[in-house]
C-alpha positions as a Markdown table, in Angstrom:
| # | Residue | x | y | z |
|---|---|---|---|---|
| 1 | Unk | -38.7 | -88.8 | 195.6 |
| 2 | Unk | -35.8 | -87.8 | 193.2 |
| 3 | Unk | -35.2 | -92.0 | 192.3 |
| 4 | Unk | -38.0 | -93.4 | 189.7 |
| 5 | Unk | -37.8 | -96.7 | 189.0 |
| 6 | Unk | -39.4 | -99.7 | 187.2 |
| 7 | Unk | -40.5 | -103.2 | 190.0 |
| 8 | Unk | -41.3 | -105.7 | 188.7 |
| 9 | Unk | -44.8 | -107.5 | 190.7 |
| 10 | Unk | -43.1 | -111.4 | 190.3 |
| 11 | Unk | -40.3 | -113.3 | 189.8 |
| 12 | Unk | -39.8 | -116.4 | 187.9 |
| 13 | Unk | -36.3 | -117.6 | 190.0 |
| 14 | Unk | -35.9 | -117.5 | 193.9 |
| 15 | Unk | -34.8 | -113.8 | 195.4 |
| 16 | Unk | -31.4 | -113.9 | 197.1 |
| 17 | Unk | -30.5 | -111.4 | 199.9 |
| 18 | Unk | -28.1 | -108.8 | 198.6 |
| 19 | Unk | -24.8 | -108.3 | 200.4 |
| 20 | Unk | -23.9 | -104.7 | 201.2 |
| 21 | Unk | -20.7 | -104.1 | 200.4 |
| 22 | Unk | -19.0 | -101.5 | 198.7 |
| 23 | Unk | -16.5 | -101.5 | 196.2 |
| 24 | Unk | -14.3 | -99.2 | 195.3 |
| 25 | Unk | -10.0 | -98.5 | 194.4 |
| 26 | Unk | -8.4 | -96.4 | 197.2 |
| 27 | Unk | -9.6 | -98.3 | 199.7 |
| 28 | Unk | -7.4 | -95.7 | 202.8 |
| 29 | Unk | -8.4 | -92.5 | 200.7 |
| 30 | Unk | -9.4 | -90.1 | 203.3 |
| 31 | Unk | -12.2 | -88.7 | 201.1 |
| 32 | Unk | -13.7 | -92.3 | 200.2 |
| 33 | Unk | -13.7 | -93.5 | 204.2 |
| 34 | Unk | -15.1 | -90.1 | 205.0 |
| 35 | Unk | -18.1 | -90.7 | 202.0 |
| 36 | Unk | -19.0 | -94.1 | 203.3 |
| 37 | Unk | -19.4 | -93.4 | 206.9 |
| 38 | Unk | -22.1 | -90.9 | 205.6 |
| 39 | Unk | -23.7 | -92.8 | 203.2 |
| 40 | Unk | -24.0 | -95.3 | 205.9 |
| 41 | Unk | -26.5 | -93.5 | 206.9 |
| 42 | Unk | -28.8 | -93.9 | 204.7 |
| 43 | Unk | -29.7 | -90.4 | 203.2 |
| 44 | Unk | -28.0 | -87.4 | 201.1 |
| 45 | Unk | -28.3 | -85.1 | 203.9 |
| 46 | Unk | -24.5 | -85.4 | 205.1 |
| 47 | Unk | -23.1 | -85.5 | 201.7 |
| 48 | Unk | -25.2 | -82.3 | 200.7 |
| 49 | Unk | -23.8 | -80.7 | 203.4 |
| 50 | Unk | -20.7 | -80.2 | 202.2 |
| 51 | Unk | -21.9 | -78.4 | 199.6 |
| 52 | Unk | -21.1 | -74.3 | 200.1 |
| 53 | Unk | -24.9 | -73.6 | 199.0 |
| 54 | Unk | -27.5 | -75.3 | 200.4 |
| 55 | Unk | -30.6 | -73.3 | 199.1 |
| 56 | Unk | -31.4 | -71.6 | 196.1 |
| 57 | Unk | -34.4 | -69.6 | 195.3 |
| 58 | Unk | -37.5 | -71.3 | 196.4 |
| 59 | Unk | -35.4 | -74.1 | 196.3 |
| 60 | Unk | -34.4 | -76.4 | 199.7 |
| 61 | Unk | -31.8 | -78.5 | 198.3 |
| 62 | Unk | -31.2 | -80.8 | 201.3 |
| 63 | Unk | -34.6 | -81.2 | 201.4 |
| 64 | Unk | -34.7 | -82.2 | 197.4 |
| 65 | Unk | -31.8 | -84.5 | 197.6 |
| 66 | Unk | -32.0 | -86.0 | 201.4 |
| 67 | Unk | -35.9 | -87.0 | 200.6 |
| 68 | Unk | -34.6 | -90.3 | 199.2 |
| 69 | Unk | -33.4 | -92.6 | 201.9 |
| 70 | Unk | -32.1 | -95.9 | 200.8 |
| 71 | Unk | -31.8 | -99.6 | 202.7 |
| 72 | Unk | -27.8 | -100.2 | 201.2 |
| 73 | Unk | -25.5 | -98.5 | 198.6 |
| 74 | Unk | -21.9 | -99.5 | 197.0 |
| 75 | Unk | -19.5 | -97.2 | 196.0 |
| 76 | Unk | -18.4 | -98.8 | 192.3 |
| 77 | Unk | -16.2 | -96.3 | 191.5 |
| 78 | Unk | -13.9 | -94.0 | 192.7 |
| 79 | Unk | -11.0 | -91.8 | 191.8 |
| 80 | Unk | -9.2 | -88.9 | 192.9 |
| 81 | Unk | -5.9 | -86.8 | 192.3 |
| 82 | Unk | -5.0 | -84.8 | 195.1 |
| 83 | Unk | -7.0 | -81.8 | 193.9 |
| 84 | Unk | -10.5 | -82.9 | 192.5 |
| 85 | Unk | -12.7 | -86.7 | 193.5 |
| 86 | Unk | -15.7 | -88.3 | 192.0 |
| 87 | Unk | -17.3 | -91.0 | 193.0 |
| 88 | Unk | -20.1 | -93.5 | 191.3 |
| 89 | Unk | -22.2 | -94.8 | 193.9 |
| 90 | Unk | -25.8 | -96.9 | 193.6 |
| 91 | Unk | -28.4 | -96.9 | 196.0 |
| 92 | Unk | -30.8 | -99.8 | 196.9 |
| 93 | Unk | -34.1 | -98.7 | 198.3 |
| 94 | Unk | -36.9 | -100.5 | 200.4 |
| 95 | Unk | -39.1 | -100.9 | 197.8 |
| 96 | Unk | -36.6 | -102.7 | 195.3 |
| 97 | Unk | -35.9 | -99.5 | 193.0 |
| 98 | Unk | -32.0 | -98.8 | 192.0 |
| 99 | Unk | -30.5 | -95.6 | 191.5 |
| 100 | Unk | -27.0 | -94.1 | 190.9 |
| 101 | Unk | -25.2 | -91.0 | 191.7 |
| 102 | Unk | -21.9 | -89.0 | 190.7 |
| 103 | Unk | -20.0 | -86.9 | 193.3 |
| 104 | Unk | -17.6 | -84.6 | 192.4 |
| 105 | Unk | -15.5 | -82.1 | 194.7 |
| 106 | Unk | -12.6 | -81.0 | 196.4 |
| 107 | Unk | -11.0 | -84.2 | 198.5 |
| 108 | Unk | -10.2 | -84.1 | 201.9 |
| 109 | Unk | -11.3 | -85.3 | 205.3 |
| 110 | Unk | -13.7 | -81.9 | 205.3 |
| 111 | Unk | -14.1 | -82.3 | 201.3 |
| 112 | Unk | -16.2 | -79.6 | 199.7 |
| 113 | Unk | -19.0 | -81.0 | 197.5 |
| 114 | Unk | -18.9 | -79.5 | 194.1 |
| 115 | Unk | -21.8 | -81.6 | 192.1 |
| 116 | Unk | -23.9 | -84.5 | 192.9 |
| 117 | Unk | -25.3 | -86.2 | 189.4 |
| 118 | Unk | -28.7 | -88.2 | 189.8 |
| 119 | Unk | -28.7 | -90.6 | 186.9 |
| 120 | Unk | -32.1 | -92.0 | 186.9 |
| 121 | Unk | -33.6 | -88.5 | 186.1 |
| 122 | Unk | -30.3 | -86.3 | 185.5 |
| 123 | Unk | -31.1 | -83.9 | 187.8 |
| 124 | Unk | -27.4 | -81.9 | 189.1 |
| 125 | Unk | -27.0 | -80.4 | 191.6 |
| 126 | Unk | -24.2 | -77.8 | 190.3 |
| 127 | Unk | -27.1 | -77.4 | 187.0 |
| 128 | Unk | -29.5 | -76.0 | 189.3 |
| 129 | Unk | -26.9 | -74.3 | 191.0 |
| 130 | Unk | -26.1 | -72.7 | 187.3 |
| 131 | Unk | -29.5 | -71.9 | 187.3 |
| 132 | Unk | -30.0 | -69.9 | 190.4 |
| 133 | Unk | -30.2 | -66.6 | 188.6 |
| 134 | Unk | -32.8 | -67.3 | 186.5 |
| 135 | Unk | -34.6 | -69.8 | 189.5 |
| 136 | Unk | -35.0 | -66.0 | 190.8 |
| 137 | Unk | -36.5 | -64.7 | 187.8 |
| 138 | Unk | -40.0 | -64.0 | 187.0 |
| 139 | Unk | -40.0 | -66.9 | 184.7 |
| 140 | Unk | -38.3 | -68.9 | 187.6 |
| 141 | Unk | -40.4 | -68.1 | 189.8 |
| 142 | Unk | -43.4 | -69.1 | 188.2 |
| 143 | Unk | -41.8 | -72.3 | 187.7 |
| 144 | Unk | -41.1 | -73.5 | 191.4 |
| 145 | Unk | -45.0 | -71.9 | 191.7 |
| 146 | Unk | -46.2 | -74.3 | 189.5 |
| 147 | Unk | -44.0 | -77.0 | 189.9 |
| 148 | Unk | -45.2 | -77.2 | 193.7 |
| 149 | Unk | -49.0 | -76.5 | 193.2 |
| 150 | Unk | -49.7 | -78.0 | 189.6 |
| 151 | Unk | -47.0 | -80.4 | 188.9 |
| 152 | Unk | -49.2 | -82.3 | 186.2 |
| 153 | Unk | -49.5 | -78.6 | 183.7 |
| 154 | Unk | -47.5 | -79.1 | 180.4 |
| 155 | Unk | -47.2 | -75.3 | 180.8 |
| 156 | Unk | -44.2 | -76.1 | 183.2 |
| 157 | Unk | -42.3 | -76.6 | 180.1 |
| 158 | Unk | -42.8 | -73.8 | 178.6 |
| 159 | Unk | -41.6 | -71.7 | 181.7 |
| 160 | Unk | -38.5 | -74.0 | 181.7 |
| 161 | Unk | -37.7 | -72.6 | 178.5 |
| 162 | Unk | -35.5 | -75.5 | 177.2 |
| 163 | Unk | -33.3 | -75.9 | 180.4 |
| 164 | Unk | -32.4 | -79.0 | 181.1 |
| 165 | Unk | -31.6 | -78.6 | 185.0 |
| 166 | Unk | -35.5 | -77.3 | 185.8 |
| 167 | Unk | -36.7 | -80.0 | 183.2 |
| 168 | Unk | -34.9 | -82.4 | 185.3 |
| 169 | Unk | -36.5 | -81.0 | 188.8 |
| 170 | Unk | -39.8 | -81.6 | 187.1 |
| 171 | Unk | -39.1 | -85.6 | 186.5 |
| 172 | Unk | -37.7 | -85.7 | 190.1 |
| 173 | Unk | -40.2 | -84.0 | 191.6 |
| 174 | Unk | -42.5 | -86.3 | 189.7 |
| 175 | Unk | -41.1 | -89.5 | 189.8 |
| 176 | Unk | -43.8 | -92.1 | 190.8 |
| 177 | Unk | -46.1 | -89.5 | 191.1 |
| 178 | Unk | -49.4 | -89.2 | 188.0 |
| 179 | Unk | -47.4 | -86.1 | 186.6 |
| 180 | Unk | -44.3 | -88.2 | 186.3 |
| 181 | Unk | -45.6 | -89.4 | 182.5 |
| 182 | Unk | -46.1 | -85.6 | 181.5 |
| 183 | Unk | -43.0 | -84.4 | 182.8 |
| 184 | Unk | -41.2 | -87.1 | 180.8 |
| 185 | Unk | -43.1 | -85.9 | 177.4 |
| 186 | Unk | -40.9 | -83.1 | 177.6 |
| 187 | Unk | -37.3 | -84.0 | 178.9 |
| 188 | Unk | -34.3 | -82.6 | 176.6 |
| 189 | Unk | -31.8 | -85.6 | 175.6 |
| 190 | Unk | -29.5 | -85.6 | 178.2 |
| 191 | Unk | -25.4 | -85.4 | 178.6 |
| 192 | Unk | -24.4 | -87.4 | 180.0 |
| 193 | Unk | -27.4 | -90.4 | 179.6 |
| 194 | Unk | -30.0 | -91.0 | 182.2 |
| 195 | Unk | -31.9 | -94.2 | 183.3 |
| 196 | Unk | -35.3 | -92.3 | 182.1 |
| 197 | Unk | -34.0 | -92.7 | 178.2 |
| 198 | Unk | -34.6 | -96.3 | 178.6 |
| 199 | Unk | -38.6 | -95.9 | 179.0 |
| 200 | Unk | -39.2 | -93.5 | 176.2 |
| 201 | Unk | -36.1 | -94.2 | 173.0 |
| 202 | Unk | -37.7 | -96.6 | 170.3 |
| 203 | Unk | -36.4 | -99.5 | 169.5 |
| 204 | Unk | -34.0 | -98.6 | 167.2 |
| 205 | Unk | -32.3 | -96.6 | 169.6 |
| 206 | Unk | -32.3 | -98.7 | 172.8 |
| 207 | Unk | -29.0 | -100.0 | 172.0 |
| 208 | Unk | -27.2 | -96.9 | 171.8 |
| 209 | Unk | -29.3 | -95.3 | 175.0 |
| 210 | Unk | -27.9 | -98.7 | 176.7 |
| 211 | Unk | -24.2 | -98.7 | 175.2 |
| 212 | Unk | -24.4 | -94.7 | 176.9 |
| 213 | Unk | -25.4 | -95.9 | 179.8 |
| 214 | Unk | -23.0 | -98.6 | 180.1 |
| 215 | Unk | -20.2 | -96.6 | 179.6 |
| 216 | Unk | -20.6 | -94.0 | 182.7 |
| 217 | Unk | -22.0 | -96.3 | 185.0 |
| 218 | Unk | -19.9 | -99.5 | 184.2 |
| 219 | Unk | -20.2 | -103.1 | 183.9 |
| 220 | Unk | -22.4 | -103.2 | 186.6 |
| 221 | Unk | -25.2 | -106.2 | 187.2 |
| 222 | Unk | -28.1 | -103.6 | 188.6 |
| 223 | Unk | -28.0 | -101.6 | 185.2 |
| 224 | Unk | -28.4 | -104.5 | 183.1 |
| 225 | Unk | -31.1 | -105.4 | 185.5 |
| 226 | Unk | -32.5 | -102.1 | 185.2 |
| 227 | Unk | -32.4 | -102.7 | 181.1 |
| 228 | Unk | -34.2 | -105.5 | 181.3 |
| 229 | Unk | -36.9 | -104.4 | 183.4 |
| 230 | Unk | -37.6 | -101.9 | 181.1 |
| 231 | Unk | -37.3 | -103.7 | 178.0 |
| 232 | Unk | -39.9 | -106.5 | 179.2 |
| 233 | Unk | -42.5 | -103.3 | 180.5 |
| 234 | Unk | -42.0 | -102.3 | 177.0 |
| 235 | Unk | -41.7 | -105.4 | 174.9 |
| 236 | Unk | -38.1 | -104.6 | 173.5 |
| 237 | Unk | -36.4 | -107.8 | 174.7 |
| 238 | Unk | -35.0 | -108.2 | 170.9 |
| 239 | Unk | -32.9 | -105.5 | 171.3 |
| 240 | Unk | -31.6 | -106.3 | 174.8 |
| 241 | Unk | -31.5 | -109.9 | 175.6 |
| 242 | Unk | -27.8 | -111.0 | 174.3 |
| 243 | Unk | -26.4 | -107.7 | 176.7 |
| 244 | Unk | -28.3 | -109.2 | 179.6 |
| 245 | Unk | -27.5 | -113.0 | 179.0 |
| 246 | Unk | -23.9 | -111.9 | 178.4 |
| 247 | Unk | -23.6 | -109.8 | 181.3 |
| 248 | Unk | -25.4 | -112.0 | 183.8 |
| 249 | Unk | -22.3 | -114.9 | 182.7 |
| 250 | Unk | -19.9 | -112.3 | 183.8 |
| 251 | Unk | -22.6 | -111.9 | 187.3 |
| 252 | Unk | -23.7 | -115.1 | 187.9 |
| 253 | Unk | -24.1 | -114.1 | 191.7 |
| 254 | Unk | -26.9 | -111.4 | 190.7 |
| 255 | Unk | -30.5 | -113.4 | 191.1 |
| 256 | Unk | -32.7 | -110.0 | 190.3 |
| 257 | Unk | -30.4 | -110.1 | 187.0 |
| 258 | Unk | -30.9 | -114.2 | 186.1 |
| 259 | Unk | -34.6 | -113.4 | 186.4 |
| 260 | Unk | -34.9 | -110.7 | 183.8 |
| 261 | Unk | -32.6 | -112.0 | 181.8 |
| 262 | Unk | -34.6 | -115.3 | 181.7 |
| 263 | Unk | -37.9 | -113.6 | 180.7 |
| 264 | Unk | -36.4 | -111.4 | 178.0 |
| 265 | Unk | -34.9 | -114.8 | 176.7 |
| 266 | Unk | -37.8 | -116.7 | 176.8 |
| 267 | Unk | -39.8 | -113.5 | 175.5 |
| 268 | Unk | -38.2 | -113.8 | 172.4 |
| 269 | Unk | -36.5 | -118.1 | 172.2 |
| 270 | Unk | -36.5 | -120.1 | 169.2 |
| 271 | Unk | -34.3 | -123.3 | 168.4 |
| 272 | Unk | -31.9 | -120.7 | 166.5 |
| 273 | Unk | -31.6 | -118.9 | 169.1 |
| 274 | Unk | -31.2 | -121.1 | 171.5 |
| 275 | Unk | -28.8 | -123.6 | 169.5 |
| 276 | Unk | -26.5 | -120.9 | 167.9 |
| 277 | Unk | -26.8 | -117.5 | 170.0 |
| 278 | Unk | -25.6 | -117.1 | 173.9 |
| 279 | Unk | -28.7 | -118.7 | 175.0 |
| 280 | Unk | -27.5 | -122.6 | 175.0 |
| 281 | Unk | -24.4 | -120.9 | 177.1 |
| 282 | Unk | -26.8 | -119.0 | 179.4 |
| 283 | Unk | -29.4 | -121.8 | 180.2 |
| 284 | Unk | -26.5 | -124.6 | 180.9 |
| 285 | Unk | -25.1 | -121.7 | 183.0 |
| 286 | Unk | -28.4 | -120.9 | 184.7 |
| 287 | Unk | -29.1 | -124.8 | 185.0 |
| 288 | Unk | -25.8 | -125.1 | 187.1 |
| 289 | Unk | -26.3 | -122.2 | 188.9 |
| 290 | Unk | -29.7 | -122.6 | 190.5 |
| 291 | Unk | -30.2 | -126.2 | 189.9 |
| 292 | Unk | -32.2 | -127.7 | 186.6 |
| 293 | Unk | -35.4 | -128.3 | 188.7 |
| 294 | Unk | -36.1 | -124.8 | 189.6 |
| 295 | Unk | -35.0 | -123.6 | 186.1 |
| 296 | Unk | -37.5 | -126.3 | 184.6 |
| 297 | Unk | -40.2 | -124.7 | 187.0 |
| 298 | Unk | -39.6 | -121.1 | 186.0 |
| 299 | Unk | -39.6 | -121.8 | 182.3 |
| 300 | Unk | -42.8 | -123.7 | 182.8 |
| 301 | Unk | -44.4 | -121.3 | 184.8 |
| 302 | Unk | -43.4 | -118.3 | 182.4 |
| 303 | Unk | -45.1 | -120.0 | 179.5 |
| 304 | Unk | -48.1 | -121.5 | 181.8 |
| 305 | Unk | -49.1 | -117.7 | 182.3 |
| 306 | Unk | -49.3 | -116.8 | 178.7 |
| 307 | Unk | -51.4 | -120.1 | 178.1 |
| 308 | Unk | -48.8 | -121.2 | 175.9 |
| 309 | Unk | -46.3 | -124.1 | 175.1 |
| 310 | Unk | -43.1 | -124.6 | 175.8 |
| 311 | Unk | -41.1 | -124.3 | 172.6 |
| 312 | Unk | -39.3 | -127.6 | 172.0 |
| 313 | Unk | -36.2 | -126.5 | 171.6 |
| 314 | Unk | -36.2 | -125.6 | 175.3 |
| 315 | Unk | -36.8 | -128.9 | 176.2 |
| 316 | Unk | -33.0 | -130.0 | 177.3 |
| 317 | Unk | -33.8 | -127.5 | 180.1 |
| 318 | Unk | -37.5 | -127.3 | 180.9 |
| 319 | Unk | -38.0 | -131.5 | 181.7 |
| 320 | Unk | -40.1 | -131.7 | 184.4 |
């Protein structure tokens, strides 16, 4: 699978049935009509076919993109000029994991497919396309050989050499697999940012990773969901939780997004910050949203499972 992904085993707030949609500027664009009738399908595979090489050394690239099939998508981003198109597009998948994608390329009713971006691991398509020379190489070679029968051997990055597009292939190849750990040991910072950063950057630097992200995949509810996630696997609510709470007000439709955001809050609440942060803003908000029984109930059960008490300056919101 080229899509990795953090999910979550319970939820504090009822799940909601997503709506697939798309959304998108240039709604009768030829190119964008022609990429959601294949998307609608569920797979890469069309897309990928517009694309004037389709294999590289040792490489079916199809196969390595069209292996991900996913339940609903929306386009959440889209321009074009008359000469060149991309497009931002995030998959849903069966088993609750997010992804997005960039597509770049000629428009057209027939458009030709010039680069397709995965932003969970980076992998490109028109990087490994860069890289088909030395994919034919000795080193190369010995690569894809030990990419496919030993995926787990740290000596995969030394064949890689410090490329970033074979580095990539690793993680993707890896991705919810036992090697996937190994092959993140040795990714190179990537340009632009990738939804991996966000289980391995300190602290310190979550921020930044997440102010990166932000800015080429937009203010969209799913990455801040995909934040929090990671930040409460990894016990770096602090450095999150005001980016979630503020961006679930401005999403207040997103349940998947309440719910992390809830649990980083309550990860890290006190009376200061619930009294002069976000947080008084965000629980009247969530209060109003999904009624203040069922809020009381989560906040309750959140602290019930760490044996704890609720802190009493939640108690405007947690009375039972």
């Amino acid at each position: 699978m080229m899509f990795l992904g953090v999910k979550r085993g319970c939820l504090l707030l009822l799940a909601v049935l997503l709506a697939s949609s798309t959304q998108a500027s240039g709604a009768g664009d030829i190119t964008l009509k022609a990429l959601r009738a294949e998307l609608a399908n569920g797979g890469l595979a069309p897309v990928i076919a517009h694309h004037p090489l389709t294999t590289l050394p040792g490489v079916d690239l199809e196969r390595l993109f069209a292996d991900s099939h996913f339940q609903r998508f929306a386009i959440t981003g889209y321009n074009s000029n008359g000469q060149r198109f991309a497009a931002r597009v995030r998959l849903h998948f069966a088993d609750g994991r997010v992804g997005f994608i960039r597509i770049t390329g000629v428009p057209g009713r027939e458009y030709r497919l010039e680069d397709l971006h995965d932003y969970t691991t980076g992998l490109s398509l028109a990087g490994l396309v860069a890289e088909r020379r030395w994919l034919g190489s000795h080193d190369g070679k010995a690569f894809l050989e030990t990419l496919g029968k030993t995926p787990e051997s740290d000596t995969l990055a030394q064949l890689a050499g410090g490329r970033a597009a074979p580095l990539a292939l690793w993680l993707a190849q890896c991705s919810g697999q036992p090697c996937e750990q190994t092959a993140l040991e040795y990714q190179i910072e990537p340009t632009p940012p990738a939804l991996w950063q966000l289980m391995v950057v300190p602290a310190s630097s979550l921020p930044q990773t997440v102010a990166g992200l932000q800015k080429v995949l937009g203010d969209d509810p799913w990455l801040a969901w995909l934040v929090g996630d990671a930040a409460l696997a990894r016990q770096m609510c602090p450095q999150v939780d005001t980016m979630l709470m503020t961006t679930w007000l401005h999403h207040q439709d997103n349940m998947s997004l309440a719910d992390v955001a809830l649990q980083c809050f309550l990860a890290t609440a006190s009376r200061d910050s619930v009294s002069n942060g976000p947080g008084n803003k965000f629980l009247d908000s969530l209060s109003d949203s999904l009624g203040a029984a069922t809020l009381s109930a989560a906040i309750h059960q959140y602290f019930l499972r760490r044996d704890e008490a609720v802190p009493e300056a939640l108690g405007d919101w947690s009375e039972e």
